[in-house]
Every structure is written in structure tokens, then in C-alpha cells.
C-alpha positions in Angstrom: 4.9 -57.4 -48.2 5.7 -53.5 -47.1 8.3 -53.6 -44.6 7.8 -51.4 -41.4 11.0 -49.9 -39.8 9.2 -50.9 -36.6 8.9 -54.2 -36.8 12.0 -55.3 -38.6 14.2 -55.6 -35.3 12.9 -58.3 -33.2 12.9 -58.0 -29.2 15.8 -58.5 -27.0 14.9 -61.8 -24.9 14.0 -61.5 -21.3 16.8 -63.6 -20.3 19.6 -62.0 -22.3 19.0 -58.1 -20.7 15.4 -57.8 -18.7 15.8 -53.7 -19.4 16.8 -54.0 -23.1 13.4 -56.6 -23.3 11.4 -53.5 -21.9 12.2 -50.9 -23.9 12.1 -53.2 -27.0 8.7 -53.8 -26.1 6.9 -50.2 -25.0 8.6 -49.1 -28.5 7.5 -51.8 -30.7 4.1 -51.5 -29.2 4.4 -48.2 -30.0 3.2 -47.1 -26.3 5.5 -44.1 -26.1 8.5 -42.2 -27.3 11.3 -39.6 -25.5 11.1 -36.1 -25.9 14.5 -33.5 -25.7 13.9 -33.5 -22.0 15.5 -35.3 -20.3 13.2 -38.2 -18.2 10.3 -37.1 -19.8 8.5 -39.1 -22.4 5.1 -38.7 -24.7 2.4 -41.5 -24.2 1.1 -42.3 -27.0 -2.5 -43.4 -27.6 -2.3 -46.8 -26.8 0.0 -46.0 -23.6 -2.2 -42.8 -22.4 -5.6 -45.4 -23.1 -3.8 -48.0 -20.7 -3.9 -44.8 -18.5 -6.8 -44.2 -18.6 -8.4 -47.3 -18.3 -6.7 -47.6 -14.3 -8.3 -44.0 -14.0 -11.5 -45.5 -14.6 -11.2 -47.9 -12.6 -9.8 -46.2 -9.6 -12.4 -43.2 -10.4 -15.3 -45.4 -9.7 -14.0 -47.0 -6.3 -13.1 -43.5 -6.0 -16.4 -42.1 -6.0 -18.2 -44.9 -4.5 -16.4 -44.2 -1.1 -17.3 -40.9 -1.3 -14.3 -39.0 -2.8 -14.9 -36.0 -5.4 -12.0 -35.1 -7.7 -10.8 -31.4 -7.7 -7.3 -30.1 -8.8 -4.7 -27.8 -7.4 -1.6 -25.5 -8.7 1.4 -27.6 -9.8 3.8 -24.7 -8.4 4.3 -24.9 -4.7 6.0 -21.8 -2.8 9.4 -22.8 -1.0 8.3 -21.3 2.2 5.3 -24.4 2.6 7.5 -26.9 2.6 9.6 -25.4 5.4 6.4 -25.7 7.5 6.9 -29.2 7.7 10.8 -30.1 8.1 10.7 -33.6 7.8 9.0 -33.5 4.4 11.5 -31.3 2.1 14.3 -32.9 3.6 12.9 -36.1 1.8 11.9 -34.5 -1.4 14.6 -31.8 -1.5 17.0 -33.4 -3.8 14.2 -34.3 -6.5 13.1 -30.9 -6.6 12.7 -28.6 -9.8 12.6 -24.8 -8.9 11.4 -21.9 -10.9 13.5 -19.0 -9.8 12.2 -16.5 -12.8 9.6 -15.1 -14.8 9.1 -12.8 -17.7 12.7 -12.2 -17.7 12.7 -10.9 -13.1 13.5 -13.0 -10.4 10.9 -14.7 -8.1 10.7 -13.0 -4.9 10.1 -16.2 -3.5 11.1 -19.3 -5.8 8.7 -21.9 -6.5 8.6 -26.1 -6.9 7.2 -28.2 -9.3 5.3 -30.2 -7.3 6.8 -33.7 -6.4 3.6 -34.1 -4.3 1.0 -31.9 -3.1 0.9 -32.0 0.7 2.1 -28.3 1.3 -0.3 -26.6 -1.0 -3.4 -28.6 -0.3 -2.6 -28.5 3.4 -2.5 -24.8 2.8 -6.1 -24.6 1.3 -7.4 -27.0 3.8 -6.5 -24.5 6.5 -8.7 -21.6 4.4 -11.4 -24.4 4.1 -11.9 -26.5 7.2 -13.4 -24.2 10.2 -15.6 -26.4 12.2 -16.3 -30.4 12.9 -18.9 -30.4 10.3 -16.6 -29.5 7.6 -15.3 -32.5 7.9 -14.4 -35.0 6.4 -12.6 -33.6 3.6 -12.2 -36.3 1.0 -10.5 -35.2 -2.2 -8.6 -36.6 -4.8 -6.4 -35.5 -8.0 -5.1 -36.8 -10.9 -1.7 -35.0 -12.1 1.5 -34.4 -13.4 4.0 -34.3 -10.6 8.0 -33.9 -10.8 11.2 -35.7 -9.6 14.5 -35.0 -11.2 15.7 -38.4 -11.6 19.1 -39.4 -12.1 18.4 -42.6 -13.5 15.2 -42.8 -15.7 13.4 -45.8 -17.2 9.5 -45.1 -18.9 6.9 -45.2 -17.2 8.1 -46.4 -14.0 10.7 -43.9 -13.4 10.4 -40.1 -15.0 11.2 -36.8 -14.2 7.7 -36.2 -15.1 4.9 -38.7 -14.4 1.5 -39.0 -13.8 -0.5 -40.2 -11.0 -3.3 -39.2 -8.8 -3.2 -38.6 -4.8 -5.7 -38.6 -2.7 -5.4 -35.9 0.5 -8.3 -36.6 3.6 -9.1 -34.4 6.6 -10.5 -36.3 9.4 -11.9 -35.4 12.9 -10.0 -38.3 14.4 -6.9 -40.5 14.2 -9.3 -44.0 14.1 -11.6 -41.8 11.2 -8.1 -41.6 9.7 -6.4 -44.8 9.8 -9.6 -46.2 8.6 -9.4 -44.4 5.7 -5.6 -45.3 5.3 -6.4 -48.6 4.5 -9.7 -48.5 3.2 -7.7 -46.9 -0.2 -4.4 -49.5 0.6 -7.3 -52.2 0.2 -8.6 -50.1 -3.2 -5.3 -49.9 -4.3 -5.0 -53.9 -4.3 -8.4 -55.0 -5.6 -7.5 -52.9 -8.6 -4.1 -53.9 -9.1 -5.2 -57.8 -8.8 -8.8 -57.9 -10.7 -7.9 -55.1 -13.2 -4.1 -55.7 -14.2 -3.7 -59.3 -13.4 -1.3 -58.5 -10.6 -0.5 -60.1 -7.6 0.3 -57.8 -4.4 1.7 -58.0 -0.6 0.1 -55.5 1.1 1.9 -54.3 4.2 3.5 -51.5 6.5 6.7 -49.6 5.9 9.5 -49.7 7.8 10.5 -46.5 9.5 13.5 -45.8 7.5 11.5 -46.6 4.1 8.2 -44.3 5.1 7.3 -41.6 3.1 8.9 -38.2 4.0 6.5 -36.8 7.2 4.4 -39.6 7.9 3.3 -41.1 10.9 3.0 -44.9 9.2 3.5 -46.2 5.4 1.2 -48.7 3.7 1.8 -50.1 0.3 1.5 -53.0 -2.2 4.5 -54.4 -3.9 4.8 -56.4 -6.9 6.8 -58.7 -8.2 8.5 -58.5 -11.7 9.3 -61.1 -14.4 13.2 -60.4 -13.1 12.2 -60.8 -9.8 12.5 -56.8 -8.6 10.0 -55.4 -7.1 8.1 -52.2 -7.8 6.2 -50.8 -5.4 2.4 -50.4 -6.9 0.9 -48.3 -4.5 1.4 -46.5 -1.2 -1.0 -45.0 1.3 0.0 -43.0 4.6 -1.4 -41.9 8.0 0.1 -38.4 8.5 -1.2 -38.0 11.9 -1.6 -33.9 12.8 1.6 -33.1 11.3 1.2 -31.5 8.6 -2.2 -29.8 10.4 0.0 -28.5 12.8 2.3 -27.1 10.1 -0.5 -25.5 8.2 -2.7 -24.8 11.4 -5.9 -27.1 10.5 -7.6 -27.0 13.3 -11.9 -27.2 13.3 -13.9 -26.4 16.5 -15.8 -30.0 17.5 -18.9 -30.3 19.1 -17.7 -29.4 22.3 -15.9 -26.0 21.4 -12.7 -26.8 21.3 -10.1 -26.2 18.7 -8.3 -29.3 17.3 -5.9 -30.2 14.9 -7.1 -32.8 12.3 -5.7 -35.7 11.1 -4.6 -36.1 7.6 -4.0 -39.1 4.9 -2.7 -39.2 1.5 -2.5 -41.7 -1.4 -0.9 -42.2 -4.1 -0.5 -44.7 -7.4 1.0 -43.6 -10.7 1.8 -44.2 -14.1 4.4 -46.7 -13.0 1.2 -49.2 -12.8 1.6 -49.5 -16.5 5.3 -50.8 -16.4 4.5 -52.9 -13.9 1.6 -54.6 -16.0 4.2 -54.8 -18.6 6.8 -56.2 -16.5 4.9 -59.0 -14.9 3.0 -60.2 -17.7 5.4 -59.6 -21.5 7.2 -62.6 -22.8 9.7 -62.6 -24.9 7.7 -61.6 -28.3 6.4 -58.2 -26.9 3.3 -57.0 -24.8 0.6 -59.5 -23.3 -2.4 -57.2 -21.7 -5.0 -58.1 -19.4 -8.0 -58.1 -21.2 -9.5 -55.8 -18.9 -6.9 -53.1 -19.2 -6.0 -54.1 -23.0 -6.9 -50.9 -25.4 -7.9 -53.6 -28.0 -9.5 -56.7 -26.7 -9.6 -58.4 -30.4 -8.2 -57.7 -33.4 -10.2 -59.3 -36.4 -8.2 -60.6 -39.2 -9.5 -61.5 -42.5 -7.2 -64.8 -44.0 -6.9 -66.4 -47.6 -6.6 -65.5 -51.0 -7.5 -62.0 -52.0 -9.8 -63.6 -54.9 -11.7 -64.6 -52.5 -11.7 -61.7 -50.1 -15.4 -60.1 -50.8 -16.7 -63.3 -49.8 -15.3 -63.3 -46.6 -15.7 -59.4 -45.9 -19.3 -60.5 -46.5 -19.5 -62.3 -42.8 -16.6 -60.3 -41.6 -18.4 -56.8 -41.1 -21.7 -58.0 -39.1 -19.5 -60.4 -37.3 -17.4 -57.3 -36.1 -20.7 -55.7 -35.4 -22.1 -58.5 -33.2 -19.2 -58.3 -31.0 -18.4 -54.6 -31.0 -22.0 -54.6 -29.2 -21.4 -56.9 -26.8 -19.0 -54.1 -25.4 -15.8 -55.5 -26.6 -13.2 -53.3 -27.8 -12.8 -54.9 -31.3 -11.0 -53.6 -34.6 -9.7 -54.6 -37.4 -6.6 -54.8 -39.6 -7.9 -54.4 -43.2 -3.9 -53.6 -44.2 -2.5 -55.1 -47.5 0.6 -56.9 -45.5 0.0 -60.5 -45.1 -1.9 -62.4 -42.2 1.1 -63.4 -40.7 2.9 -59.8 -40.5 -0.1 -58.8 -39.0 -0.4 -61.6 -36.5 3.5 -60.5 -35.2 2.4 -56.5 -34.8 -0.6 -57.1 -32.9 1.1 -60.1 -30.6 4.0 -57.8 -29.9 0.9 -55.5 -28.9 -0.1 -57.2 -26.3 -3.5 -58.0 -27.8 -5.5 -60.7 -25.4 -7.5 -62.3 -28.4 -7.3 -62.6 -32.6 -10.0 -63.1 -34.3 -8.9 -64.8 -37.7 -11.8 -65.7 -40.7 -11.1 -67.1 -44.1 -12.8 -68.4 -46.8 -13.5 -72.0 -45.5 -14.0 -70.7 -41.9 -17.0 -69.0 -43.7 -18.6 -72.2 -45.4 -18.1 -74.1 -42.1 -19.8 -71.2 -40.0 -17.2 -71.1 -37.8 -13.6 -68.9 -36.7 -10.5 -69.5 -35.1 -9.5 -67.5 -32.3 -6.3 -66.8 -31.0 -5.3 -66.1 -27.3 -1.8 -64.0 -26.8 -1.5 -65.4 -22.9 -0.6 -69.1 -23.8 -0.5 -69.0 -27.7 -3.1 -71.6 -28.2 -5.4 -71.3 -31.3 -9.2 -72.7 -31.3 -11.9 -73.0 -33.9 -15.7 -71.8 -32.6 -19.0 -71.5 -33.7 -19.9 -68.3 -35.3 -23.7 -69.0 -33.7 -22.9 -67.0 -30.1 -19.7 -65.9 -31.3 -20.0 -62.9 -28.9 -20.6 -64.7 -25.7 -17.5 -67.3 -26.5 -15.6 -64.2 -26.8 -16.5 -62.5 -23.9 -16.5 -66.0 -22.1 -12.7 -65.9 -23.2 -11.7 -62.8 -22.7 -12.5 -63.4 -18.9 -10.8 -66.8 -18.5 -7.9 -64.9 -20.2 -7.8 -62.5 -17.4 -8.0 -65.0 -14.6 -5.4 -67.2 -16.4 -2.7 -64.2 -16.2 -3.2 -64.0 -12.5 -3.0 -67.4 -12.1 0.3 -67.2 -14.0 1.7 -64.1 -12.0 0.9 -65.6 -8.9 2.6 -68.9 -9.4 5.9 -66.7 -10.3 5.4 -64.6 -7.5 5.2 -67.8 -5.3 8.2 -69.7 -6.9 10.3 -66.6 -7.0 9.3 -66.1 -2.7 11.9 -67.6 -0.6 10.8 -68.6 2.6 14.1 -70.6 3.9 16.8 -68.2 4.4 17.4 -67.3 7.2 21.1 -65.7 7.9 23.2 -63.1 5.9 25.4 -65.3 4.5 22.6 -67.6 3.3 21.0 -64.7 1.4 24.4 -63.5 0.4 25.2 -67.0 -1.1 21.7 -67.6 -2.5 22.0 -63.9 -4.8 25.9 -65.4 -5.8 24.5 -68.5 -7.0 21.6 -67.2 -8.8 23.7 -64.8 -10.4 26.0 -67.1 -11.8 23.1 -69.1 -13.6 21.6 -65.3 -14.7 18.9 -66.3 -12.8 16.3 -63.9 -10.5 17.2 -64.2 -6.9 13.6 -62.8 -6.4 12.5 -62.0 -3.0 13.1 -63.4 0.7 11.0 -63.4 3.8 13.2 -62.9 6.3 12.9 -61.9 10.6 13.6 -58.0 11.6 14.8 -57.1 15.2 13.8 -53.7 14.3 16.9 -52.3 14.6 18.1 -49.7 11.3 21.1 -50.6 11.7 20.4 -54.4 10.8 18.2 -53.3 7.9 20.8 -50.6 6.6 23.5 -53.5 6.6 20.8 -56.2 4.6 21.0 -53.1 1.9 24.8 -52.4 2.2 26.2 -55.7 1.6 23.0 -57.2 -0.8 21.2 -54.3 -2.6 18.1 -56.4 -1.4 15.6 -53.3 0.8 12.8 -53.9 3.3 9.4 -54.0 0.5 7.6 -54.1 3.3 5.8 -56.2 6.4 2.8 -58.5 4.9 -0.3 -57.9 7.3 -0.7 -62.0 6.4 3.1 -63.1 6.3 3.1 -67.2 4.6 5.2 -67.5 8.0 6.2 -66.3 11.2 10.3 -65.7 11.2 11.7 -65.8 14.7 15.1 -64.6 14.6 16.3 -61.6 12.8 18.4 -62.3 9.7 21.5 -59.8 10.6 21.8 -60.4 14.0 20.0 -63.4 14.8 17.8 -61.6 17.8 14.7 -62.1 18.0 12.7 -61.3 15.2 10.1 -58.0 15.8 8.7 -58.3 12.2 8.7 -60.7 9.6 9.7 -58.6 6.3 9.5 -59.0 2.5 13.2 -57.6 0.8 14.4 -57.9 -2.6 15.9 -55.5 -5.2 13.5 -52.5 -6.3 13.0 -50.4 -9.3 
């Protein structure tokens, strides 16, 4: 058997170092590698195709609610974002600055965009004149920047990918509509696509993105029990209007400002996937997502190879047209060396045929989700698989959900009893996951929570499991009822 560098080291387990699991993982699955910059990595095919398939799938709710794609520069003047205070102050210590060019200073130096409020707010002034201009729905997908001091891939980078929708609106109810018509696009994507369960939910104040009016988003919930934040979608009110003077005459000739969203998701949707589904011998995709569905494997003795290769290539026709991304490992290594790459990528079905599978008209397949093997028919081989292939996507939900839900504490109540329940857990290595817990409202209650327990606001559900009635610093009575746990 050839021996692959790759594949000689075998993954760190979940339990013994969550991060060390991770990166074992992306690499072995050969999803991406580091570059000489620092926090900034290559995506390889397989990790730029799990890319893409969430652009397709956002692109076509996209679209079907009206939005047209168009793009804008990724270099930002410094005097846009002093139109709108509240917004560089947030970003300022993330940002990248070109100060020269072709050997002379800048006469005014410019940003690598962390996000593109300023410029398209800019061009939105130039564009929007009158009522009937609007509304202005327009989304991008781009490369956006945030020097981070700590960088993991994919879900933390000094570059990253997402795309971020900006909307011009004649009102504020046109506007908050839209807010959470993409928040709701946003979690039907996440769930039906990647398998993911979501909270959806408001931001608190101290947690809202820089110059917003309110904060959406939908967290998720990893195998360690941290949360990531999948998703956020704001209301930015007329600020940023009144920064870049967007104003449209309405019907009644008058000049007003208009009302702005954005929204936002990024390449940190594919750690997440990887976060909440992997196991302990690599990758497990959603079907859905997956870059290869099946992977057909040809088994038993090489003498008796042209007889199976006989079935094997109008089998792999039949269920390439069915629509399935199929392929197959022809390699020299054995079955079983081929079995352990293609688990530890994360593929949701294998496909193996031998010699006797042949004479009995049948095949054994192979899901990667619970490890179980079957033997089917070849006659409608196609339909099984696609038949399976959906069941495997609604089994991984299932399966995040019930983590989510065992992992959701609903039963603490004080400081001290979240303080004591994180100890504990943390003495058996185990994930203290999240805790629903009461808010006065106060910052200052919220800002301790972080200060003595790492654990942050993730966000208020819009359908909490249950009302909390006292606030869990200070014991007043509870305003909100909020999701915290640790965060990537």
C-alpha cells in the first residue's frame, strides 16, 4: 500500500483538545492551507466548493426577494468613516490602511474594507434622488478585512469572505421588514442546507454592530458547546443616510432621509458546519452542502476487477444522472485506505461493489453520519440513493438539535449557580454549553456575567423555551430572557 504523508497522523480527539480536532480535520480533508500572511489562508477546492454551494443557496433566496448582486471597491477613504462616528470607533482597531502607492504617500490614506457601509452609502447618495428610486436592494459577495489578533480558519481571518447585503428604504416599517425577512433567510439556510440548528434573536445594546439602530442574528451551537454567531442582520435607521445625505423627494415633495439595512454571513458558515457535525475520525457533511455526495469504491481481488468495472461504470452513470455528485476512487491503495480518506472527508455516502455484490445484483452502501453499512438492490439504485442522501440530511439535524437541547441550560438562575455549574463542568472536561438566563437590562449586569464567566449575551430568542423572571446578576426583575455562553 502507498503511504500518504497526509493520512499517516490520525486526528486529535474531540475530547482531548476541541481546536487541535479542527485543524486536524480542515487539513486532513485537505480543505485549506496557510499562506506567509499572517490570518490569511487558501481554500482549496473542496473548501472554496463548500463556499460555494451556501452562495448558491443564498443567491437564489437572494434573487427571489428581489435582490440583484453588484460589487463595490474594497478600499474605503478614511474621511467616510468619520461621517458616521459610532461606526469607526467599532471597526477602528481591525483596520488595515494603505498609506502609499507607487513609491508617494496617499493624500488621504485608505481602508481595506472591514465592511462596506461608508462607500455604498456614498454611492447611494449619487444614486437615490426621488421616492421611486426606491427601494434599493443590493447585495455583494466579497473579501473583507479584520486584523485579528487571534486567528483560527475559516471562522476567524484577517481576510475572509462573505457577502452583505445593503437596502434603501422609503420607511422605517419598509426597513425593519426587510431586517428580518433576510434574518429569517439567513436561518432557513443555515437549518435545511447545513444541518444546523439556530436561535434567532435581538442583540443586546452593548453587543450591536457598530452604528445600528437594532442587531438580529442566529447563533449556533458547537460540538464544545461555544457558540458562533451564523449570521447577523441590522436596522440602521437614517444614520448612516444622514451621514452620507440620502435623502429622495416622496410623493408629497418633501426631502427625507431613508432608512438603511445591511446583512451579513461569511465564510465562518463553513467552520461552523464543521464544528457542529465532525466526529472524532474527520469531516461529516450534510449531503446537501457535501462537494461529493458518493464516492464509489470498487472491492475484491484485482483478478477479478474487469468484471466488476463492468457494472461499475453504468452504475456510476445511472446515479451521476440522477443529479448526484458521484466520483470515484479507481487508486491502487486498498479499499480500506480509501474508506479512511474519504470518511475523514466528510463524505455522506460510499458506494462499495465487489465481485459477489455483482452476481447477487446488489451493493452495499455506506453512510458517514452513524457508520451503518446496508446492502441494496442495484434495480432503482439511484432513487435508494437519493432516498438516503435525504434521510442523511435530516438525521444530522436531528442530531444537532438534540446537542443543542442537552447542552441548553434552562435552570440556573444566579451567578454563583452559573459560576459553579462552568467549575464543575470543567473539572470533568466537559462543555458547560449555554444558559438561558433573566436580564434587568442593565450593562453593568451583563458586563459583570462576562467579567467573572467569559459566558456573553448570544442574544434574546424571539421564542425563548421559557420566560426568566429575575435577572441573574442582580436578581431584579428580568427585562429579557437571554441566551449566553462562551463565543468564537
Amino acid at each position: 500500500m502507498k503511504e500518504d504523508k497526509a493520512f499517516v497522523k490520525e486526528i486529535t480527539p474531540q475530547s482531548e483538545d476541541f481546536s487541535r480536532w479542527y485543524i486536524d480535520a480542515i487539513k486532513k480533508a485537505d480543505l485549506m492551507d496557510y499562506t506567509p500572511v499572517r490570518g490569511c489562508i487558501v481554500f482549496k477546492p473542496d473548501g472554496f466548493e463548500l463556499w460555494e454551494r451556501i452562495q448558491e443557496a443564498m443567491n437564489k433566496r437572494f434573487k427571489e426577494t428581489g435582490h440583484r448582486n453588484a460589487y463595490f471597491p474594497m478600499l474605503i477613504p478614511e474621511s467616510f468613516f468619520q461621517k458616521e462616528k459610532e461606526h469607526i470607533e467599532g471597526f477602528n482597531p481591525e483596520l488595515p490602511w494603505v498609506t502609499e502607492a507607487g513609491g508617494e504617500p496617499l493624500e488621504e490614506k485608505l481602508a481595506l474594507r472591514p465592511t462596506s457601509e461608508t462607500i455604498i452609502g456614498h454611492m447611494y447618495s449619487q444614486w437615490i434622488q426621488s421616492y421611486r428610486d426606491l427601494p434599493v436592494l443590493i447585495n455583494q459577495w466579497a473579501n473583507v478585512f479584520r486584523w485579528e489578533k487571534r486567528t483560527m480558519p475559516f471562522l476567524r481571518t484577517s481576510e475572509f469572505l462573505w457577502q452583505e447585503g445593503h437596502t434603501a428604504h422609503a420607511t422605517e416599517g419598509e426597513a425593519r421588514q426587510e431586517t428580518m425577512q433576510m434574518l429569517e433567510i439567513y436561518r432557513e439556510v443555515v437549518e435545511q442546507e447545513l444541518a444546523i440548528p439556530v436561535w434567532k434573536g435581538q442583540k443586546t445594546p452593548s453587543e450591536r454592530f457598530a452604528g445600528a439602530v437594532d442587531t438580529y442574528s442566529i447563533e449556533a451551537m458547537m460540538k464544545d458547546g461555544k457558540a458562533v454567531q451564523a449570521g447577523t442582520s441590522h436596522y440602521l435607521g437614517d444614520k448612516f443616510a444622514r451621514g452620507f445625505e440620502i435623502k429622495f423627494l416622496d410623493r408629497d415633495n418633501q426631502f427625507k432621509y431613508v432608512h438603511t439595512t445591511s446583512w451579513g454571513t461569511s465564510t465562518r458558515l463553513i467552520g461552523s458546519m464543521i464544528m457542529v457535525h465532525g466526529d472524532d475520525r474527520g469531516l461529516v457533511l450534510p449531503p446537501r452542502m457535501a462537494p461529493t455526495q458518493v464516492i464509489m469504491i470498487p472491492v475484491g481481488p484485482m483478478k477479478l476487477r474487469e468484471k466488476v468495472m463492468e457494472a461499475f461504470d453504468p452504475l456510476f452513470d445511472e446515479i451521476k444522472a440522477a443529479g448526484v455528485r458521484v466520483r470515484a476512487d479507481l487508486r491502487e491503495e486498498t479499499p480500506g485506505w480509501k474508506f479512511n480518506e474519504w470518511e475523514m472527508r466528510g463524505v455522506p455516502l460510499r458506494l462499495e461493489l465487489g465481485p459477489r455484490d455483482v452476481e447477487n445484483g446488489q451493493v452495499i452502501l455506506a453512510r458517514r453520519d452513524t457508520g451503518e453499512k446496508v446492502t441494496v438492490s442495484l434495480e432503482g439504485i439511484a432513487q435508494t440513493v437519493v432516498q438516503l442522501l435525504e434521510e442523511i440530511q435530516q438525521n444530522m439535524f436531528q442530531k444537532a438539535l438534540a446537542f443543542r437541547d442537552e447542552n441548553s441550560h434552562l435552570g440556573i438562575d444566579t451567578l454563583e449557580q452559573l459560576s459553579l455549574h462552568i467549575a464543575k463542568n470543567e473539572s470533568e472536561n466537559k462543555t458547560s454549553g449555554w444558559v438561558l438566563a433573566g436580564w434587568c437590562g442593565d450593562d453593568a449586569c451583563e458586563s459583570k456575567i462576562k467579567e467573572e464567566t467569559k459566558f456573553t449575551s448570544r442574544n434574546i430568542p424571539f421564542e425563548p423555551p421559557v420566560q426568566k423572571k429575575a435577572c441573574i446578576c442582580c436578581g431584579k426583575e428580568s427585562q429579557h430572557s437571554v441566551w449566553f455562553g462562551r463565543a468564537y
